[in-house]
C-alpha positions in Angstrom: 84.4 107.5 169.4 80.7 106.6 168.8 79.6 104.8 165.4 76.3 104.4 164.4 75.1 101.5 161.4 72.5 99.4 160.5 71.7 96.4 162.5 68.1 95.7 161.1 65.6 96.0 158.3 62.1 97.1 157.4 60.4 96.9 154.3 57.0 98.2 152.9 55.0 96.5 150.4 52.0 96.8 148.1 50.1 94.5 145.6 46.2 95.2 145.4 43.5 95.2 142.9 44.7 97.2 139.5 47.6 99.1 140.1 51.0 97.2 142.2 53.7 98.8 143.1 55.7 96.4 145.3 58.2 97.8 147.2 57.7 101.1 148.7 60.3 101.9 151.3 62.9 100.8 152.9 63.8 101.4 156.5 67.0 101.1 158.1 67.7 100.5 161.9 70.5 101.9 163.7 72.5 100.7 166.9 74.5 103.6 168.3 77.8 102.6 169.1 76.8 98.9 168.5 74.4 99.0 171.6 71.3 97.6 171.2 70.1 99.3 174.0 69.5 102.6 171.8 68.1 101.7 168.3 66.7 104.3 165.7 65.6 104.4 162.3 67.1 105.9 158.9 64.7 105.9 155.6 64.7 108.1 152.4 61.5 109.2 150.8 58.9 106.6 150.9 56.1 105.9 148.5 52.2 106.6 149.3 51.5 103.0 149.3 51.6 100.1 151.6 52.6 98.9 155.5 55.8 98.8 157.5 56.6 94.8 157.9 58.1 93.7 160.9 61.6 94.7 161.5 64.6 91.7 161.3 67.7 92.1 163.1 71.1 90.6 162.3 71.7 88.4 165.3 75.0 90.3 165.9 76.7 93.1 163.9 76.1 95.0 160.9 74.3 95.2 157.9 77.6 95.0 155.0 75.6 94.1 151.7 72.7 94.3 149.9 70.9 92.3 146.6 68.0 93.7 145.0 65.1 92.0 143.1 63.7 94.0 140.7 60.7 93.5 137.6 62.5 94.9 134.0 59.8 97.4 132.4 56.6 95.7 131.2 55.4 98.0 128.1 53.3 100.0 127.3 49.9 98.5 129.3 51.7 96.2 131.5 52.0 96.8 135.3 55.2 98.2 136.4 56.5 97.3 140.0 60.6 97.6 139.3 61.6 97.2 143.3 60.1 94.2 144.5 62.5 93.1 147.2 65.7 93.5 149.3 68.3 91.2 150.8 70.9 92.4 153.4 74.0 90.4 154.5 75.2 90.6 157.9 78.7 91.2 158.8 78.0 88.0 161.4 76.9 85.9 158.1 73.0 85.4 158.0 71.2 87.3 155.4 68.1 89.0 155.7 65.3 89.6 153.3 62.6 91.8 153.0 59.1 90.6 153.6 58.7 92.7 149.6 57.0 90.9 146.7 58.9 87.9 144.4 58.3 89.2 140.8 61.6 89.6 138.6 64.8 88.6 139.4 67.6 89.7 142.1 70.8 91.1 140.6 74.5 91.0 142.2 75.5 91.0 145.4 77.0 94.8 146.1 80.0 95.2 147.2 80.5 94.3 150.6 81.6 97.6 153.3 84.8 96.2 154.4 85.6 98.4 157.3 81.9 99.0 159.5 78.5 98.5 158.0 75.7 100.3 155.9 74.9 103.7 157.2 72.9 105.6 154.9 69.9 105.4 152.2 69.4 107.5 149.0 66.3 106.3 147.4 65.3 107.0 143.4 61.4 107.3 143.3 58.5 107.9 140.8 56.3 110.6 141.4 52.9 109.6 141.9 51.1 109.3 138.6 47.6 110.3 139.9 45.8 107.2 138.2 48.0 106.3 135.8 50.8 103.0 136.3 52.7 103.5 139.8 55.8 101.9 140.6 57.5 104.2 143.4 60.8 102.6 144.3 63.0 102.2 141.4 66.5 102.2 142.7 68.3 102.7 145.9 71.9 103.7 147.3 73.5 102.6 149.9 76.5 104.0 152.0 79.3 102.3 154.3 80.7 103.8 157.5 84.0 102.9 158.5 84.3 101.7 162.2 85.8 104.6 164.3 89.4 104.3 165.5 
């Protein structure tokens, strides 16, 4: 049976001049059937803003958890970033983390796929505010896939 999960990361980023809005995407990189021979790449809507780091691989594996730093709400003339960065823990141990921005704090591990790896990305995004604050990435989803039998 083939099984496809995430094996690999990439993150894009933006700071500059008025207006930052930190993290912008996130990209995930598939194996199929745990091959590294045959790697794609999974995203949700990205924000208008920013470039692609370089991709990081777990050594071997899958990705199975995820921390994310994010920047609480800074008023009324403040700059808003909210996603700033992502961490990804590998079912062979190492953690990777996103090559995103270090303002506000990272919250809980999630909770770990016990069965495979992460699969799937739902991202929650700003529309662009045409001049106004941007922040783009404000939350993300993530979704495990159990190994196939």
């Amino acid at each position: 049976a083939e099984k496809n999960s995430s094996v690999g990361i990439q993150v894009e980023s933006n700071q500059y001049g008025g207006d930052d809005t930190a993290l912008n995407g996130i990209r995930l990189i598939c194996a199929k059937d745990g091959s590294r021979n045959f790697l794609y790449s999974i995203e949700s809507h990205t924000g208008y803003f920013g470039e692609w780091s370089h991709p990081q691989y777990c050594p071997t594996g899958t990705l199975t958890s995820f921390q994310m730093r994010v920047e609480p709400h800074k008023g009324l003339f403040g700059d808003d970033t909210a996603a700033n960065n992502i961490k990804f823990r590998c079912s062979s141990n190492p953690t990777l983390e996103g090559a995103g921005l270090d303002w506000g704090e990272y919250g809980y591990w999630s909770e770990e796929c016990r069965d495979g790896g992460i699969c799937g990305i739902e991202t929650k995004m700003e529309d662009y505010q045409w001049g106004l604050d941007d922040s783009t990435l404000n939350d993300v989803r993530f979704f495990c896939c159990n190994k196939q039998q």
